[in-house]
N, C-alpha and C positions, 0 to 999 in steps of 0.2 A: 656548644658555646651557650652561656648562660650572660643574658643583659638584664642588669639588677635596674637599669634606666634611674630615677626621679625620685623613686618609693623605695625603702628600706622593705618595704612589706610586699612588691610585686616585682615581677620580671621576665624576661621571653629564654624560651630555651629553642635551639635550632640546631640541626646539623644535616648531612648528608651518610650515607651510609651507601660503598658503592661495591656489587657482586659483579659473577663473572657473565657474558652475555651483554655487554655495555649498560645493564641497569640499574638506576641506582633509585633510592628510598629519601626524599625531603623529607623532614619533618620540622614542625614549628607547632611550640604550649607556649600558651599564658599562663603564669604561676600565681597565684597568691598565700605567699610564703605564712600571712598573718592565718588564715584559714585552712594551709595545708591543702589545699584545690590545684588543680590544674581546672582554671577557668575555659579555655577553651585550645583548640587544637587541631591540627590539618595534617594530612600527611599526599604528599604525590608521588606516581611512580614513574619514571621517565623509560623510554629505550634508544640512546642515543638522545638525541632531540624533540622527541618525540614523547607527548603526555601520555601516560597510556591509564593511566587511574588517579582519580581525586576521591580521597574519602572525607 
């Protein structure tokens, strides 16, 4: 999913991405579409309920 929010020029992109093993990959960017950046950005890994990495 992509939230263009306020600014024509910025916006958040997010999703889940989910393997087999109950694990699945968050991820969330800030864009700045005027500078073509990805301003910043997180990704977690879960098992089950369970955080098992922040990068």
């Amino acid at each position: 999913m992509v939230d263009v929010g306020n600014s024509p020029y910025t916006g958040t992109a997010e999703g889940e991405v989910c393997f087999l093993g109950n694990i699945r990959l968050r991820m969330r960017e800030e864009l700045d579409f005027d500078a073509a950046l990805i301003t910043s950005y997180g990704y977690e890994v879960y098992r089950g309920n369970e955080k098992l990495s922040l990068i």
